[in-house]
C-alpha positions as a printed Julia matrix, in Angstrom:
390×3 Matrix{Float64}:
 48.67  10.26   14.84
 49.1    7.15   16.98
 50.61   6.3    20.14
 54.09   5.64   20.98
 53.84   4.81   24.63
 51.44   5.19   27.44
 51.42   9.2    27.11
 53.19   9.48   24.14
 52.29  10.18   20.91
 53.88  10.9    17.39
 52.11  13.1    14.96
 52.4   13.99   11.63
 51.97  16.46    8.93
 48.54  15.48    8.36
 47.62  15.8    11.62
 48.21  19.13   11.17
 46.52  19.53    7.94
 43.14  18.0     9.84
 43.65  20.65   12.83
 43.46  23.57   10.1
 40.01  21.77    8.87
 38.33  21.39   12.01
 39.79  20.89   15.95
 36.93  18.45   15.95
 38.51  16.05   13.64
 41.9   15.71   15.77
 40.14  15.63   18.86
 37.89  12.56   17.54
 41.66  11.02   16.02
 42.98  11.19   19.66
 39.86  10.34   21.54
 39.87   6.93   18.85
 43.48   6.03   20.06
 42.93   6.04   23.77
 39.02   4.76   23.78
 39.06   2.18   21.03
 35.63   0.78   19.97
 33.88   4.08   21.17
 33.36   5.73   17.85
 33.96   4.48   14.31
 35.62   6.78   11.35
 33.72   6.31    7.8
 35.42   3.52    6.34
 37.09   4.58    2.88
 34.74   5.0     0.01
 35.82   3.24   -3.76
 36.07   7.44   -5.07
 38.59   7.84   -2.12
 40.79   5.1    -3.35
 40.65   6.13   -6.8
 42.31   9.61   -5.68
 44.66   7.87   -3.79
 45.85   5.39   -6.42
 46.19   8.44   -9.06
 48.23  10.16   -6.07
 50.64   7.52   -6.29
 50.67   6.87   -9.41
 51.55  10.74  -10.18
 54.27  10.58   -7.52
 56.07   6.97   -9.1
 55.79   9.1   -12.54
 57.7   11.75  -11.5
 60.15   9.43   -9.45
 60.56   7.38  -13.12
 61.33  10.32  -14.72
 63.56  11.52  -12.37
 65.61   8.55  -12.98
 65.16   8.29  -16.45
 66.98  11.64  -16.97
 70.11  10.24  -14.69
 69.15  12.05  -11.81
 71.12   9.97   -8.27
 67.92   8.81   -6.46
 68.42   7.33   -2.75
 65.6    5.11   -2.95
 63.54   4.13    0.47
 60.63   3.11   -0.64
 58.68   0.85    1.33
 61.2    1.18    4.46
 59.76   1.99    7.86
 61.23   4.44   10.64
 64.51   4.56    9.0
 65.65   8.55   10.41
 68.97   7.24   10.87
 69.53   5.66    6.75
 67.96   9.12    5.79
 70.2   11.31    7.59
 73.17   9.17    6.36
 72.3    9.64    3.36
 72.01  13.34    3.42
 75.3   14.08    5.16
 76.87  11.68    2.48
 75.32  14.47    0.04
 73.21  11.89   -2.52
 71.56  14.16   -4.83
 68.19  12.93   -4.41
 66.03  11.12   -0.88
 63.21   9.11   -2.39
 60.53   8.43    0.54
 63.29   9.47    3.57
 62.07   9.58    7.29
 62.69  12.46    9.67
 62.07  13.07   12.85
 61.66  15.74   15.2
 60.13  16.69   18.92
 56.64  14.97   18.46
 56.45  14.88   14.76
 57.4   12.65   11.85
 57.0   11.93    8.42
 57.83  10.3     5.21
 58.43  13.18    2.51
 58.01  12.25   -0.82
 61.31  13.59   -1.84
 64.44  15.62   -0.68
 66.45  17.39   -2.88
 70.06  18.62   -2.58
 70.88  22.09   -3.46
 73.82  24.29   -3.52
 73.19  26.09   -0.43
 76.31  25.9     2.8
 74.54  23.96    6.13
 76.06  21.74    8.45
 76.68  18.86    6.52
 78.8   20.91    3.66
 78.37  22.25    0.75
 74.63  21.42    0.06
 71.28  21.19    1.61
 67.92  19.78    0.92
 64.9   21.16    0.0
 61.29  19.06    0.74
 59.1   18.15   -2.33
 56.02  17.06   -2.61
 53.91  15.47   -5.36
 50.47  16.68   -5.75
 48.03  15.51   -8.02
 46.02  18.79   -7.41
 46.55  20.97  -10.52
 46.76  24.35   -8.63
 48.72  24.51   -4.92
 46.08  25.02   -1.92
 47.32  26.13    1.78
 47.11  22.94    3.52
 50.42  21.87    0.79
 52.69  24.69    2.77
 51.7   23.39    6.22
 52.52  20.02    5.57
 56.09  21.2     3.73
 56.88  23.63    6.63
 56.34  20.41    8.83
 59.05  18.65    7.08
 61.37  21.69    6.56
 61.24  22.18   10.87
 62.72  18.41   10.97
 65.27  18.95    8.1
 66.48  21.65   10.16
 67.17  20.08   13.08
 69.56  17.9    10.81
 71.05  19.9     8.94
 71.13  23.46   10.61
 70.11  25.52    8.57
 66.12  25.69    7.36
 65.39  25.46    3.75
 65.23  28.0     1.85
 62.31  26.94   -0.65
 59.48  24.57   -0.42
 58.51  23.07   -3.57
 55.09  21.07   -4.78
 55.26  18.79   -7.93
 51.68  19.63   -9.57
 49.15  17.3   -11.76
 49.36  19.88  -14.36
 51.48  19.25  -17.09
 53.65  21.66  -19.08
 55.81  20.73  -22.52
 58.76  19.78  -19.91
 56.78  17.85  -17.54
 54.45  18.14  -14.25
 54.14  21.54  -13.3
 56.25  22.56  -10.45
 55.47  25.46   -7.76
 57.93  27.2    -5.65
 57.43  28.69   -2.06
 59.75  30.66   -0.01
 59.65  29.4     2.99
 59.74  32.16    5.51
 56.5   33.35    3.76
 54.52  30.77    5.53
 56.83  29.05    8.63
 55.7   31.09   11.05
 51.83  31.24   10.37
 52.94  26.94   10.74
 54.62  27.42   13.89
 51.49  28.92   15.7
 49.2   26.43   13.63
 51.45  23.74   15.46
 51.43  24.98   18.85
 47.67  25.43   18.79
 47.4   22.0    17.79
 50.22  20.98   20.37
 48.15  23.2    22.82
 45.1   21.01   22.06
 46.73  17.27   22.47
 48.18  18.8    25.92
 45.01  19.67   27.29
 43.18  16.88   25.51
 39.94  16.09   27.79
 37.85  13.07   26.79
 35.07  14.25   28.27
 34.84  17.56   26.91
 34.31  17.4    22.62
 34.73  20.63   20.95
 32.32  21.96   19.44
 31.59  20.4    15.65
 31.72  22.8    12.8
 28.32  21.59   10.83
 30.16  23.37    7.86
 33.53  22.22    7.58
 34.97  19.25    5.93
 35.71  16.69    8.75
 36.88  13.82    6.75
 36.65  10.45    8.09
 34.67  11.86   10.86
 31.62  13.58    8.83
 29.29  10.27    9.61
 29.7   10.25   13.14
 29.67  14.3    13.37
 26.23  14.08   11.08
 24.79  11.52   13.93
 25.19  13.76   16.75
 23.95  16.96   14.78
 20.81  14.03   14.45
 21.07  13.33   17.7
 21.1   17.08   18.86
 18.35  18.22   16.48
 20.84  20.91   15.36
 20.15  23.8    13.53
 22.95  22.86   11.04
 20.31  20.24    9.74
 17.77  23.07    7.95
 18.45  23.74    5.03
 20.38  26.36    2.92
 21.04  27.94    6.82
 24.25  29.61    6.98
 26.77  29.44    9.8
 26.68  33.11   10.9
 22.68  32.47   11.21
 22.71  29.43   13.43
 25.08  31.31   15.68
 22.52  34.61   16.25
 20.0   31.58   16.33
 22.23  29.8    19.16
 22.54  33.03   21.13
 19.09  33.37   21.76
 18.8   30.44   22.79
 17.16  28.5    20.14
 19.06  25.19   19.98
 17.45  22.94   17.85
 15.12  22.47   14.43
 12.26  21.98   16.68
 12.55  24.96   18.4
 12.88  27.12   15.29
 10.13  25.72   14.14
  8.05  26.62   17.06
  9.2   29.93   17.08
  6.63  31.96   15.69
  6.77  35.82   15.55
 10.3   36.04   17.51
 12.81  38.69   16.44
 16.21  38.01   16.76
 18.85  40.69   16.54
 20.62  41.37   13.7
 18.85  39.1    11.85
 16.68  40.09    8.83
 13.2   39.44    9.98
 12.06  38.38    6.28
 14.86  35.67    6.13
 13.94  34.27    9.97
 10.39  33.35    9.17
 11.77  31.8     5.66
 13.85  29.88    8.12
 11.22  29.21   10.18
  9.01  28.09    7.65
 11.29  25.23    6.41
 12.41  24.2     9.78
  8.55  23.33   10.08
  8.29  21.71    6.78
 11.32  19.26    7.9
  9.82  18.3    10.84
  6.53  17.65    9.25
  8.4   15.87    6.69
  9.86  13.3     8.88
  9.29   9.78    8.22
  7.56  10.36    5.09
  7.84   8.68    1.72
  7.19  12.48    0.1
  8.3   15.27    2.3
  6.24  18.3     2.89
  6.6   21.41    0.61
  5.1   24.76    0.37
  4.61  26.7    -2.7
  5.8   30.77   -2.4
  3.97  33.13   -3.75
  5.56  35.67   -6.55
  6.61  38.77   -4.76
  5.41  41.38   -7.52
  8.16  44.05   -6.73
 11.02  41.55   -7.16
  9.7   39.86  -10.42
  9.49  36.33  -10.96
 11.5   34.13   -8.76
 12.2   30.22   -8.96
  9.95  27.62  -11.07
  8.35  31.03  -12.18
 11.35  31.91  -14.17
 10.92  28.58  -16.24
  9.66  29.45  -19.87
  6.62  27.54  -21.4
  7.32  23.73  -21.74
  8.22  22.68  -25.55
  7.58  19.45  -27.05
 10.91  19.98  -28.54
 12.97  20.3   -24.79
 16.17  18.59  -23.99
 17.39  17.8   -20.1
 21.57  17.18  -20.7
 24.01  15.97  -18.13
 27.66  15.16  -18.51
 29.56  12.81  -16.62
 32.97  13.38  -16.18
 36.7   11.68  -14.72
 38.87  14.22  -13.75
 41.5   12.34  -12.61
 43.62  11.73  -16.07
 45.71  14.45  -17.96
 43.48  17.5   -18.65
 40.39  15.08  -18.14
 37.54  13.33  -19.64
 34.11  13.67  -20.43
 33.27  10.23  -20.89
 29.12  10.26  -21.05
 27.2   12.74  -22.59
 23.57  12.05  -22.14
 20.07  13.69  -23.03
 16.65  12.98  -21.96
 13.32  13.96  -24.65
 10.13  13.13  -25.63
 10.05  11.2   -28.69
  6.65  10.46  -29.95
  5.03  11.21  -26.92
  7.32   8.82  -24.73
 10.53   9.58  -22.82
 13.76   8.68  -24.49
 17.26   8.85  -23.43
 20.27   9.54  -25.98
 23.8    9.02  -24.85
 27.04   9.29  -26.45
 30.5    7.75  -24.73
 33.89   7.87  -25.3
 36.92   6.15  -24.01
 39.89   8.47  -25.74
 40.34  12.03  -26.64
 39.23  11.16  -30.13
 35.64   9.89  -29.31
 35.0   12.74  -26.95
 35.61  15.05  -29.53
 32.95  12.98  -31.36
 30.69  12.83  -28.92
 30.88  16.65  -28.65
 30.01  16.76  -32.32
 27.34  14.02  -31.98
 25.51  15.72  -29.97
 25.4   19.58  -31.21
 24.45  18.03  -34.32
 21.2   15.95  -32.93
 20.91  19.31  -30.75
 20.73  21.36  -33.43
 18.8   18.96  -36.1
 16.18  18.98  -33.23
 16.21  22.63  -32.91
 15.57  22.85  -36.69
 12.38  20.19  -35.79
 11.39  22.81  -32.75
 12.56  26.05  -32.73
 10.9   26.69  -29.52
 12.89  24.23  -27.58
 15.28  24.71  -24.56
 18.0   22.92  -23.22
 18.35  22.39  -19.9
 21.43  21.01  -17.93
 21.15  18.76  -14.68
């Protein structure tokens, strides 16, 4: 999103992508163009980057190999606002758009890549089809929106809409990156009411009047400043293990905040399980209590006989023997890595940490052996032992 002129404003794909999160998050974009210095987005963090550099890096791959096997690529890479190159380029018919620029009503956007096809339009004997590299390894919902976007503006130049929307995956098969194929009827008009609604929004757009912030959803950049006014607010979003369906019989009564719950004892709300209120209830209190201390308040439940044992009751005896095991993992190369494998014991009487590493497919597979084997030379040692994972 930014602004184009004193009331106008060009969106994009991701815009729309951000609506179908949370109307809160588009709002806050908006409301951060017109009232800059107001409110602050989370800057990026170094994870963040990492995802973003392995995007990119998937996407040149696919570009390189693309070329590699002689495929024509129209390459725009690192151009800016270029609609008119890209539609030259397409009504000269070159078989591949590498990083084009369309444009169309309030919308634009840079898609990764446009492919010709055999299929009759207005510029001849071919059309284009939108991909998109993904480094995701299966497709999720948010992919279609943002290829519908771009299929709406190849439209409008070439006449006809395409037929297929495809997404370039991070999963690899013997002939490459995975690739998954859309029709694109199936989803274009669920995209064109997504897009008016957000349209709808923008129109009407009210800096005075926030909407209201989903405490559950992702909002992105915005999930600092969102968790300071559920702070601010005392909302009920802040106790614990609270679902969203509860907080809204909660709000409806008119409790409000954490305090209030707290306070609330012996109410009945309905259509709320009285049993699961006062547990709510109960650790609304204990985070209020708990506020501003080093070592927050806790309460210990009693066993409920009929149920059986619940919790740190279902832990079995403590052996000298047990072993607390974590992995540590880095997802983003092919099929993975588990790079740390780690174990905490006692070893004559004091704590001791084991790890094993591994840089390359090799040593993981020996630190998956390394460990089983101490695991199960220990087990010989204490056959009473557990292992527990963290």
């Amino acid at each position: 999103m930014k602004r184009i002129a004193a009331a106008r404003y060009r969106f994009s794909p991701s815009d729309l992508i951000n609506y179908v999160r949370s109307e809160f998050i588009t709002w806050m974009e908006r409301f951060y163009l017109d009232h800059p210095g107001e409110a602050e987005p989370d800057p990026d963090t170094e994870e963040m980057q990492i995802v973003q550099d392995k995007g990119i890096e998937h996407e040149l791959n696919f570009l390189a190999a693309l070329k590699t096997a002689g495929r024509g690529v129209t390459d725009f890479d690192g151009q800016k606002d270029h609609f008119q190159a890209t539609v030259t380029a397409m009504r000269r018919g070159d078989e591949i758009i590498y990083q084009g620029y369309l444009v169309r009503d309030e919308f634009a956007g840079y898609p990764d890549f446009l492919v010709r096809v055999d299929s009759p339009s207005s510029l001849g004997a071919w059309s284009y089809e939108p991909w998109d590299t993904k480094l995701a390894r299966h497709p999720k919902p948010y992919f279609l929106v943002q290829l519908c976007c771009y299929a709406e503006m190849m439209e409008a130049v070439q006449g006809v809409r395409p037929q297929h929307l495809r997404i370039v995956l991070g999963a690899k098969t013997d002939a490459g990156p995975e690739t998954a194929t859309f029709r694109t009827d199936d989803f274009f008009f669920y995209y064109r009411a997504l897009k008016e609604a957000f349209l709808e929004q923008q129109r009407l757009f009210d800096p005075a009047h926030q909407p209201e912030i989903n405490p559950f959803a992702d909002l992105g950049r915005w999930a600092g400043y969102a968790e300071r006014i559920l702070e601010e607010r005392d909302d009920l979003a802040l106790v614990a293990n609270i679902r969203s369906t509860q907080r809204r019989k909660l709000l409806e009564t008119g409790i409000e905040t954490v305090a209030a719950l707290a306070s609330a004892d012996g109410i009945h709300v309905p259509r709320f399980n009285d049993a699961t209120l006062d547990r709510l209830r109960r650790q609304a209190k204990l985070q209020i209590s708990s506020r501003g201390k080093d070592r927050p308040d806790f309460e210990l439940l009693p066993a409920d006989g009929a149920e059986g044992p619940l919790g740190l009751a279902l832990v079995p005896p403590a052996s000298d023997g047990d072993i607390y095991f974590d992995m540590e993992g880095y997802p983003l190369i092919d099929e993975g890595r588990e790079y740390l494998f780690g174990a905490c014991c006692r070893e004559s009487g004091a704590l001791a940490f084991r790890d094993w590493w591994a840089h390359d497919r090799q040593a993981e597979k020996k630190a998956v052996e390394g460990f089983v084997t101490w695991a199960y030379q220990r087990w010989q040692q204490f056959p009473d032992l557990h292992i527990y994972h963290y």
